[in-house]
ZAMARGU-4260 file (C-alpha; in steps of 0.2 Angstrom, whole numbers, plus 5000, padded with zeros to 4 digits):
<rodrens>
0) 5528/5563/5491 | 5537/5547/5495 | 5545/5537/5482 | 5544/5518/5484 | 5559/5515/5493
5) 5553/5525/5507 | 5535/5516/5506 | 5545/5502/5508 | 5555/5506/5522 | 5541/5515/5532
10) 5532/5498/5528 | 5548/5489/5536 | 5546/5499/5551 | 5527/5499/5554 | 5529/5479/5552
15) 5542/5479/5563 | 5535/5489/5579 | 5519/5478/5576 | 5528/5462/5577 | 5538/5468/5593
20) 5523/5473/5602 | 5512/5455/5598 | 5527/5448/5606 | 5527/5459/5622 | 5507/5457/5624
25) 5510/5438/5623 | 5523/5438/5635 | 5512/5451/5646 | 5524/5467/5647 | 5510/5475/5639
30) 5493/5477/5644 | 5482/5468/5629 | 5467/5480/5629 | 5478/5496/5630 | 5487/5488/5617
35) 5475/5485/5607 | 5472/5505/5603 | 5491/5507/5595 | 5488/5489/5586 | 5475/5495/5577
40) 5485/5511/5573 | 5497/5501/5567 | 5488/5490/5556 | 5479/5505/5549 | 5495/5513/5542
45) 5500/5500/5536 | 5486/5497/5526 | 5486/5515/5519 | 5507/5514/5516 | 5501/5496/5505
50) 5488/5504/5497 | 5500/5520/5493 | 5511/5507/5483 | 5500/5498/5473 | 5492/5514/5467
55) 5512/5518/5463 | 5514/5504/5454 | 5498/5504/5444 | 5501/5521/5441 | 5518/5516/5432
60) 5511/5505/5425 | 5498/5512/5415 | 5512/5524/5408 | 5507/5538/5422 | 5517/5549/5435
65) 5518/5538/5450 | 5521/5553/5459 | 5502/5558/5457 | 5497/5545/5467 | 5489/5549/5483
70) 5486/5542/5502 | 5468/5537/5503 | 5459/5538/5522 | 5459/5523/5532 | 5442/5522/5530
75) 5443/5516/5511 | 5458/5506/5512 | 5453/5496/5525 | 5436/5491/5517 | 5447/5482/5502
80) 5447/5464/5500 | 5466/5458/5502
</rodrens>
């Protein structure tokens, strides 16, 4: 299991390659409906590597192993109200 750092860093990344490939459809290097496919993949793992940490950190929280907690499918996590 990841600890937080890692969260944190795959976090960083994922952000990072969304952000970079935004730009590239808006400058039209990339084909926006293609696109579109990995953006959504994107944006999906993000949301379960967010979710992943806030069920760390409630986990610590409540005096429990954050270790236990688990990633949840994209199905549920993207259901939740930010």
């Amino acid at each position: 299991m990841a600890d937080d750092q890692q969260i944190h860093e795959r976090i960083s990344a994922l952000t990072d390659e969304e952000r970079r490939r935004r730009e590239r459809v808006q400058r039209g290097a990339l084909d926006p409906a293609a696109e579109q496919v990995r953006l959504r993949e994107v944006e999906a793992q993000l949301d379960r590597y967010w979710d992943l940490l806030r069920q760390r950190r409630a986990r610590r929280d409540a005096g429990d192993d954050p270790d236990y907690a688990q990633p949840r499918p994209v199905d549920v996590v993207e259901d939740y109200e930010q």
